[in-house]
C-alpha positions as CSV (number, residue, x, y, z in Angstrom):
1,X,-32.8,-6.3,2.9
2,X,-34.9,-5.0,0.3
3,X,-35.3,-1.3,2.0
4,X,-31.4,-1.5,2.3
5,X,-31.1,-1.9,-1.4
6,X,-33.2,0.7,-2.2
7,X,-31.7,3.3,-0.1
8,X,-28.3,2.1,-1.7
9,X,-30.0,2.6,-5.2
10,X,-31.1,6.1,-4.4
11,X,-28.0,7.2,-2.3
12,X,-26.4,6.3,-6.1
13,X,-29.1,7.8,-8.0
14,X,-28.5,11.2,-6.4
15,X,-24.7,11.1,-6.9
16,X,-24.7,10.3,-10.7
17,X,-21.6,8.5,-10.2
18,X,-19.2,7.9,-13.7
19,X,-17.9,4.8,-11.6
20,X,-19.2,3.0,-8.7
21,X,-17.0,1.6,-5.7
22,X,-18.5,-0.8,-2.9
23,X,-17.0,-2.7,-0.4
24,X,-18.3,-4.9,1.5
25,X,-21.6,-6.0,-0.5
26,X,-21.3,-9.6,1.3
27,X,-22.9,-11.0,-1.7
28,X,-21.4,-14.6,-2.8
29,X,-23.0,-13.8,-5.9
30,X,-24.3,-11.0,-8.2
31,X,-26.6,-12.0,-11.4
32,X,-28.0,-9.3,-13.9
33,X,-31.6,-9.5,-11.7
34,X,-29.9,-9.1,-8.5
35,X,-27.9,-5.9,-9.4
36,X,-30.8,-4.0,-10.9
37,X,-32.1,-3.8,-7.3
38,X,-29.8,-1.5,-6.4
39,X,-27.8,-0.2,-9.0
40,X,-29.4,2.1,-11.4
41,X,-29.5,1.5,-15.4
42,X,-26.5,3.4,-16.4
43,X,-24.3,1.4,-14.1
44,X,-25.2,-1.9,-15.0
45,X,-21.8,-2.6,-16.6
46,X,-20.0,-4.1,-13.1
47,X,-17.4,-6.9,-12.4
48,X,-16.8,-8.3,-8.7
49,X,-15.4,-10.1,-6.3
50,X,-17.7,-12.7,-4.1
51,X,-17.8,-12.3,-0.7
52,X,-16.5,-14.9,2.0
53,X,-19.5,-16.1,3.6
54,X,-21.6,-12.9,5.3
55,X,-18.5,-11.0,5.2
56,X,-16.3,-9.0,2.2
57,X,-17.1,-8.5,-1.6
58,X,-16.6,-5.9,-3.7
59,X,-18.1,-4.4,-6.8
60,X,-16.5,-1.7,-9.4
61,X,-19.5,-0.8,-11.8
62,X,-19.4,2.1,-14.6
63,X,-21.1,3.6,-17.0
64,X,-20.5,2.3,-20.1
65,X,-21.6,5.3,-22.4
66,X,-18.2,7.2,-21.1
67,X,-16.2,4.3,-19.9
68,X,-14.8,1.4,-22.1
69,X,-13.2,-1.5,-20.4
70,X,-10.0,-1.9,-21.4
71,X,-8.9,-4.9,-18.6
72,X,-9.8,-6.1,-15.2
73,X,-8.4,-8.3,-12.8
74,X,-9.6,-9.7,-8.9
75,X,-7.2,-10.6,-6.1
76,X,-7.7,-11.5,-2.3
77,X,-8.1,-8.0,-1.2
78,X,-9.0,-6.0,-4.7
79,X,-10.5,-5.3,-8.0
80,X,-7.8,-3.6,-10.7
81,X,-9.7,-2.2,-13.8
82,X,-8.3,-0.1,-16.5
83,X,-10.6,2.3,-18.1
84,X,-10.8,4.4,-21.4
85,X,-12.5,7.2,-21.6
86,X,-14.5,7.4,-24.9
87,X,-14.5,11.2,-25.7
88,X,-10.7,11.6,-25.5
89,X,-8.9,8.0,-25.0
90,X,-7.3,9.2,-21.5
91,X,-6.8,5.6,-20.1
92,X,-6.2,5.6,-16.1
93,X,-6.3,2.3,-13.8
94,X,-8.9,2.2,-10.8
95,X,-7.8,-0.1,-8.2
96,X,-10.6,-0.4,-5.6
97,X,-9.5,-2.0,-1.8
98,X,-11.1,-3.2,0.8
99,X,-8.4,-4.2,3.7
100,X,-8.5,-7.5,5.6
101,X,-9.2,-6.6,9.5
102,X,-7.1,-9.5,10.9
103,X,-3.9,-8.0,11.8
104,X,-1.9,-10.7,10.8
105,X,-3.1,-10.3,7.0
106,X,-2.6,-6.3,7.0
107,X,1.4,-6.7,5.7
108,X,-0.2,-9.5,3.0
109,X,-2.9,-6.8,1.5
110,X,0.1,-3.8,1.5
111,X,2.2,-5.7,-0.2
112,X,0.0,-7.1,-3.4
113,X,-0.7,-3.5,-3.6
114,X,2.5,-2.5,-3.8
115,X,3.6,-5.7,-6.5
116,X,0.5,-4.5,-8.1
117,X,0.7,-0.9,-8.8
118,X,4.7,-0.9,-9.7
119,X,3.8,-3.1,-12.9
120,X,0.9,-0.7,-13.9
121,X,2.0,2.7,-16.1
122,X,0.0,6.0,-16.0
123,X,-2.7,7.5,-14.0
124,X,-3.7,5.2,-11.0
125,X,-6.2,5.8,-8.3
126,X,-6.6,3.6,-5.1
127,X,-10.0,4.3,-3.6
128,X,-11.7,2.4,-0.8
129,X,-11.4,0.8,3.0
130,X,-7.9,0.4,4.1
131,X,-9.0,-0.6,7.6
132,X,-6.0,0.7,8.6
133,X,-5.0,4.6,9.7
134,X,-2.2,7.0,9.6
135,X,-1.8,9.5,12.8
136,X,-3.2,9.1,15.9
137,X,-5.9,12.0,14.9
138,X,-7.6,9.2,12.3
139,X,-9.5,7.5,15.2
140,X,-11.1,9.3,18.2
141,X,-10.0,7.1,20.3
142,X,-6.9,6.4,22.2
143,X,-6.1,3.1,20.7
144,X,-3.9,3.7,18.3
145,X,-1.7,0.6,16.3
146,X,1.5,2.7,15.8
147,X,3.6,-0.5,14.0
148,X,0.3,-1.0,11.6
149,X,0.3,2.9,10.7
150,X,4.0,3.2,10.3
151,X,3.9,0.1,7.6
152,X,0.7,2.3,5.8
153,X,3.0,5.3,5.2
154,X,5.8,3.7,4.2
155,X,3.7,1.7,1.6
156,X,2.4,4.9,0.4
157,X,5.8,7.1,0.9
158,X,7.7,4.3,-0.9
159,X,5.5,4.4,-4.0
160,X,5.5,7.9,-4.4
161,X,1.6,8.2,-3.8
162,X,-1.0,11.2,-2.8
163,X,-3.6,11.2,-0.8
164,X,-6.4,13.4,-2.2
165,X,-7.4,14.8,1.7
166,X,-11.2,14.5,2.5
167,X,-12.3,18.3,2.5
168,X,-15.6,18.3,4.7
169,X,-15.2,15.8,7.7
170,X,-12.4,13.9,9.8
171,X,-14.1,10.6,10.2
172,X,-15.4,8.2,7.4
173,X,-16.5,5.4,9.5
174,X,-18.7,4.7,13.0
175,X,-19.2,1.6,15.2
176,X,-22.9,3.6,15.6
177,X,-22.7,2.9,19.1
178,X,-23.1,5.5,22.3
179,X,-20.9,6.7,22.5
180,X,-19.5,5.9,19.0
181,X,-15.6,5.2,17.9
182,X,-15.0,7.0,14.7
183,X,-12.6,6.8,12.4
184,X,-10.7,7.3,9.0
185,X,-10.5,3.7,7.0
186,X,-11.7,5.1,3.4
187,X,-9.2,7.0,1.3
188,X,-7.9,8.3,-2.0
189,X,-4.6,7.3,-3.1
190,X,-3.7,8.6,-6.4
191,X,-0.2,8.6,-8.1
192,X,2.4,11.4,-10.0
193,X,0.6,10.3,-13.3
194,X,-2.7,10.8,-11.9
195,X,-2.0,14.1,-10.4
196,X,-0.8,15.2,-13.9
197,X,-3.3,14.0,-16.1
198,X,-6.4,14.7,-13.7
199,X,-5.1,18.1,-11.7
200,X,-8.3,19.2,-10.1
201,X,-9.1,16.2,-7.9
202,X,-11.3,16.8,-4.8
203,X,-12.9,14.4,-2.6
204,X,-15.8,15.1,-0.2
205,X,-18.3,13.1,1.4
206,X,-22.5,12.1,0.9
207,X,-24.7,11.3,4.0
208,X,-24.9,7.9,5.1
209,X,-28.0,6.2,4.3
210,X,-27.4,2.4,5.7
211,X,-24.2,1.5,6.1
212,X,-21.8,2.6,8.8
213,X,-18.8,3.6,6.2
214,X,-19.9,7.3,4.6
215,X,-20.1,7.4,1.0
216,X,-17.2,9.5,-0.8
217,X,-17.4,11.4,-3.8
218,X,-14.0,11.9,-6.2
219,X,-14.4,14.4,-8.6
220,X,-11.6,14.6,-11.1
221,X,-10.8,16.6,-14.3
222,X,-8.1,17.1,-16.6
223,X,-7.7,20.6,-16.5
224,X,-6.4,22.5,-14.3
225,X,-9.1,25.0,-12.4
226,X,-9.2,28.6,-13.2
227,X,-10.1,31.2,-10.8
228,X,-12.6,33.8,-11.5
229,X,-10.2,36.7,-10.6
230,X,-8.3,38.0,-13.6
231,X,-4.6,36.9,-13.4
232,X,-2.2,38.0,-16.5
233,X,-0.5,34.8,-18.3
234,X,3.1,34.9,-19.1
235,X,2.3,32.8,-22.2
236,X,0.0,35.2,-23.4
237,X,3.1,37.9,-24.5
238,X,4.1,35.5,-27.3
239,X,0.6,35.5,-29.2
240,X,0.6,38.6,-31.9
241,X,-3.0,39.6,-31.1
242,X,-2.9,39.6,-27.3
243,X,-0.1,42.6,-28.1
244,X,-2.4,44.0,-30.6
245,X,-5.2,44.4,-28.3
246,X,-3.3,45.2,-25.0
247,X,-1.9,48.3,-27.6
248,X,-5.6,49.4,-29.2
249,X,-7.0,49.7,-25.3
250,X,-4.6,51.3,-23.9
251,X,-4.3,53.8,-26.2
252,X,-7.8,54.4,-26.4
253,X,-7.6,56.6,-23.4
254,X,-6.3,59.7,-24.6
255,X,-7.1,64.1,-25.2
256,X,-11.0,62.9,-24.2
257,X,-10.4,61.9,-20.8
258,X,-7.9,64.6,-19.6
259,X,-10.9,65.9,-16.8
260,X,-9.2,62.6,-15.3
261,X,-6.0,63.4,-13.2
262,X,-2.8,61.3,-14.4
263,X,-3.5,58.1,-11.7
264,X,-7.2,58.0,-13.1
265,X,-6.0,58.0,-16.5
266,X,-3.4,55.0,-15.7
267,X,-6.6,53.2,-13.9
268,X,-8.5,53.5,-16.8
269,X,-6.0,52.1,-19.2
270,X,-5.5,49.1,-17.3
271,X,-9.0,48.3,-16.5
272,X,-9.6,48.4,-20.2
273,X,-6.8,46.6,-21.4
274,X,-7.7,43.7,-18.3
275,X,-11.9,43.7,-19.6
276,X,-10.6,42.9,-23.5
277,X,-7.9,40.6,-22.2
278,X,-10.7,38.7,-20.3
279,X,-13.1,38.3,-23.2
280,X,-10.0,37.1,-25.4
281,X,-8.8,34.4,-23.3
282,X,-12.4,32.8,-23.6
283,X,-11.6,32.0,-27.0
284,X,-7.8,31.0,-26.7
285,X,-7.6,26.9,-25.9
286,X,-4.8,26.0,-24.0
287,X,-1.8,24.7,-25.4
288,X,-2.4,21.1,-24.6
289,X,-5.1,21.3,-27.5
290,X,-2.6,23.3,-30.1
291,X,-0.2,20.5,-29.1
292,X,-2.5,17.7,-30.0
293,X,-4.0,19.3,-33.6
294,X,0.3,19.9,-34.6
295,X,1.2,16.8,-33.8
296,X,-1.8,15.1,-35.4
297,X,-0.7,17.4,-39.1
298,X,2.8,16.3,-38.8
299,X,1.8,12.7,-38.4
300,X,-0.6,12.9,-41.3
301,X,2.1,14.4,-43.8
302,X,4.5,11.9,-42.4
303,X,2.4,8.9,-43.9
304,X,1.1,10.3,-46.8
305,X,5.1,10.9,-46.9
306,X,5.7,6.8,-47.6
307,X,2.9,7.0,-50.6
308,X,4.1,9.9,-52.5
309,X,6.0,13.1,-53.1
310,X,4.4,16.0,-51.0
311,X,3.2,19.2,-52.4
312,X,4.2,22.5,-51.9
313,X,1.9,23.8,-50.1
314,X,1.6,20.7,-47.9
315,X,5.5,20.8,-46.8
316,X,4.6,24.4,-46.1
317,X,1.7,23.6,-43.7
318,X,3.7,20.6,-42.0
319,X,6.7,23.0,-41.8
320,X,4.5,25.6,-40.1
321,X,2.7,22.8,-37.6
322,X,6.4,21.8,-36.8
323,X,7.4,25.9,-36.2
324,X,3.8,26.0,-34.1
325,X,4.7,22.7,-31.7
326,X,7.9,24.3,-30.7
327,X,6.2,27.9,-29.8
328,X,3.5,26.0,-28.2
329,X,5.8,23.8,-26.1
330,X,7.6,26.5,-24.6
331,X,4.0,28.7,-24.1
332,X,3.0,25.2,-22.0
333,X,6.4,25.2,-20.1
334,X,5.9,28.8,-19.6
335,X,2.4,28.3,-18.0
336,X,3.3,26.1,-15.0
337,X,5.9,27.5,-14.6
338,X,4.4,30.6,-13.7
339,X,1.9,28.6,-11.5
340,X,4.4,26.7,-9.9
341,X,6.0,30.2,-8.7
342,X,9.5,28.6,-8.3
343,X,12.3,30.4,-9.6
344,X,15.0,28.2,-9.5
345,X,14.4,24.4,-10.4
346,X,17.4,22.1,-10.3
347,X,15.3,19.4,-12.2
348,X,15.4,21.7,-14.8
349,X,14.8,24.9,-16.3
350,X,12.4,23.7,-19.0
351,X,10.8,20.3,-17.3
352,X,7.0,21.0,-17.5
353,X,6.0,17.8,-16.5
354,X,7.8,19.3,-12.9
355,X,6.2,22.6,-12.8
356,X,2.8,20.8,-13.3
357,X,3.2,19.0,-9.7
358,X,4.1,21.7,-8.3
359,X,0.9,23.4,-9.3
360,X,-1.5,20.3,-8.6
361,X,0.3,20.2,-5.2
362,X,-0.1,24.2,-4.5
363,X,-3.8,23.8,-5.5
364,X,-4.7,21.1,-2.8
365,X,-2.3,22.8,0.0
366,X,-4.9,25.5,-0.9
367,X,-7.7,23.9,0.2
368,X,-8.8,24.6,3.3
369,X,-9.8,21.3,4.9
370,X,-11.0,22.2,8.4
371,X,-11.5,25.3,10.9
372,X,-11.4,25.4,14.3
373,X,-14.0,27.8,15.9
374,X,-13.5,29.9,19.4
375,X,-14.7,27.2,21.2
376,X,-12.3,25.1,19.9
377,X,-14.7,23.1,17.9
378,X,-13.3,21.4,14.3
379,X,-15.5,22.4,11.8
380,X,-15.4,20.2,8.3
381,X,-18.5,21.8,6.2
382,X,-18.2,24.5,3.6
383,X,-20.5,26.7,4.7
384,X,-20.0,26.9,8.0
385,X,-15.7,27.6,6.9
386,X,-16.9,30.4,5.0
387,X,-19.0,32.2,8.2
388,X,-15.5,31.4,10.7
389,X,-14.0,33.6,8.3
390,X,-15.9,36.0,7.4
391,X,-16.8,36.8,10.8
392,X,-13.1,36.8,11.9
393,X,-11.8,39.3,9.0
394,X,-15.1,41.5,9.6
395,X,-14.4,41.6,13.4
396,X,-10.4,42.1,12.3
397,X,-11.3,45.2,9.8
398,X,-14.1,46.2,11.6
399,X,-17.3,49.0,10.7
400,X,-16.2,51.5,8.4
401,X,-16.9,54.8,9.6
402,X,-17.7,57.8,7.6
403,X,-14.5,60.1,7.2
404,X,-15.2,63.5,8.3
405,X,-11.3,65.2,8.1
406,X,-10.1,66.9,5.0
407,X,-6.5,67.1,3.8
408,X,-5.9,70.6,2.2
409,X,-2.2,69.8,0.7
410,X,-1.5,73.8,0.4
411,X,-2.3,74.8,3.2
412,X,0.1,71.1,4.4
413,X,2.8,72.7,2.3
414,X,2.5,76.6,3.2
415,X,3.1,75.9,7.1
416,X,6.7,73.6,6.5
417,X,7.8,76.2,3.8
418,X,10.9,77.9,5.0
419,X,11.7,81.1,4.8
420,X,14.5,83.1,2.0
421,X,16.5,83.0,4.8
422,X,16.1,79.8,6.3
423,X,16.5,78.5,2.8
424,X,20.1,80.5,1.7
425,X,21.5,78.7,5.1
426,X,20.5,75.1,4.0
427,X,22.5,75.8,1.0
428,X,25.4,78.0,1.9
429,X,29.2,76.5,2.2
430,X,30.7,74.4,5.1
431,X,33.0,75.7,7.1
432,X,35.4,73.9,9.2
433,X,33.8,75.4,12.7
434,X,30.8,73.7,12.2
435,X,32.7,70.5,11.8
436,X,34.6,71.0,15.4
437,X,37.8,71.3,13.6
438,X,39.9,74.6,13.5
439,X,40.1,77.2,11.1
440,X,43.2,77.5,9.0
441,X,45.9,79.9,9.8
């Protein structure tokens, strides 16, 4: 027992986990003494639910450095806690499951889940062992409950939820027998709020020290990823200095590079303009943060309003936060809507909060979460994605050969030129004769 807590500790230790899920600790009890054997010092901040004899329990731990507890509460099947996160007061709900196995208690646990999560507002995540699956590819066997799975996507069709899909394996749990059964009982379930506060979710998956469920890892962040390649932003047309710039580079190539023919001279301009456009938008914060500091001036003048007469110059600086929130509002709208790439919305030309699923839900439809090799093989890790395709594009493209042929475009041109003769006919009159017809009298 003692081994098995210490391979639990350093299975944590290695993750540097925010917040802690277990399931399953069957542990009746859990004192301050008892939990520093396998939890590590920054998680000792925990509240749990006792297991039934040598079966169940479940612990949520977090660090309380990042984390404040704002409430908790412990059901049958779950523990519901509601976190704040100290740096910026983004408050989301963690609800972490661990599913009866009796099948006669499976409807019972989907639907305290369900009363559960309709009276909880913004960002919620369920994260844990469902014991129950979804398609018959979740188990590698043939038995396969098709009335339990249908009531499991319903519950999460009816609420609106998203599953954040396991990048790196199929399976998340084995009967460690030979041969074994494996299936998927752990998931993510995370809701509209959730996907637009935290956009850049992933989940993906940590070796399995002791226990026969494999240890998942949700990363989540509240802004949305940016890829490395350069991409222009609609939003940036509005700013005075991005026009500014884009006009100095541009016409910095000029009577010093006319060695360069007229494509060269276009190719230069643009890949000056894009290498100053890239350094500027380091600088630029995103709109979210412009929309924060405006709202926080206008709220300040709009006390200090109730206490006394403002100044001049403050009714000019709250009149230009108030002229700032508007442009900022429609650069934010402007933003996913260009990474939604949907031109025509009947929700609504100017509904951001819209355009910002679409993205989240574009992003994970882009992740690749499995290939399957030539011999048919399903292949989950990253590395071993990235060689399936680079060997199929490089046998696609193939070697690139040395060119040895040489277009001469006069000598092209002087062998289809025509001749003054040839040429006065292509231009001479129609007659009627060449038509068919008959001449006139």
């Amino acid at each position: 027992m003692r081994q098995k807590r210490d391979d639990v500790r350093a299975a944590i230790e290695l993750a540097t986990p925010s917040i802690l899920l277990l399931q399953e600790t069957k542990l009746a009890d859990i004192s301050s003494f008892l939990a520093s054997a396998f939890l590590p010092a920054t998680l000792r901040s925990f509240v749990f639910k006792p297991s039934t004899g040598a079966s169940g329990g479940i612990l949520t731990a977090w660090d309380d450095r990042h984390l404040r507890l704002v409430q908790h509460s412990v059901d049958d099947f779950s523990i519901t806690t509601t976190f704040s996160w100290r740096a910026d007061d983004l408050s989301f709900t963690i609800i972490n499951v661990y599913g009866p196995c009796q099948h006669d208690l499976k409807q019972d646990f989907l639907d305290s889940l369900n009363q559960k999560i309709a009276l909880i507002s913004g960002p919620v995540g369920i994260l844990g062992d469902f014991n129950l699956i979804r398609t018959p590819r979740d188990k590698s066997s043939g038995n396969f409950n098709a009335a339990e799975a249908s009531l499991f996507n319903w519950f999460i069709d009816n609420l609106g939820l998203i599953e954040i899909l396991l990048l790196d394996r199929q399976f998340t749990w084995s009967n460690q027998q030979n041969p074994p059964i494996l299936a998927r009982l752990d998931r993510v379930l995370v809701n509209q709020d959730w996907s637009l506060a935290l956009p850049d979710s992933t989940l993906t998956s940590s070796a399995r020290p002791t226990s026969d469920h494999v240890p998942l890892h949700l990363t989540a962040s509240s802004k949305a990823p940016r890829s490395k390649k350069f991409r222009m932003e609609n939003s940036w047309l509005t700013h005075p200095s991005f026009a500014y710039l884009a006009n100095a580079n541009w016409n910095s190539v000029g009577p010093a590079h006319t060695h360069l023919s007229p494509v060269g001279r276009l190719c230069l301009r643009l890949k000056r303009v894009r290498a100053s456009a890239r350094v500027w938008a380091r600088d630029l914060k995103l709109p979210s943060i412009y929309l924060l500091n405006c709202r926080a001036v206008i709220s300040l003048f709009d006390r200090l309003e109730e206490h006394r007469h403002l100044s001049v110059l403050e009714r000019r600086l709250c009149s230009l936060a108030k002229t700032t929130l508007i442009q900022k509002n429609s650069n934010k709208a402007t933003y996913w809507r260009q990474r939604a790439k949907i031109k025509n919305c009947v929700l609504g030309d100017e509904n951001t909060r819209y355009f910002h699923l679409c993205a989240s839900g574009r992003l994970r439809k882009n992740q690749i979460k499995n290939l399957e090799d030539q011999d048919g093989n399903v292949i989950f890790p990253h590395q071993a994605k990235a060689a399936i395709l680079h060997s199929f594009f490089k046998d696609l493209l193939g070697t690139p050969v040395t060119s040895t042929d040489h277009l001469d475009l006069s000598t092209l041109v002087s062998s289809t030129s025509l001749s003054p003769s040839e040429a006065s006919a292509l231009v001479c009159p129609f007659s009627l004769k060449k038509f068919g017809l008959p001449s006139s009298p």
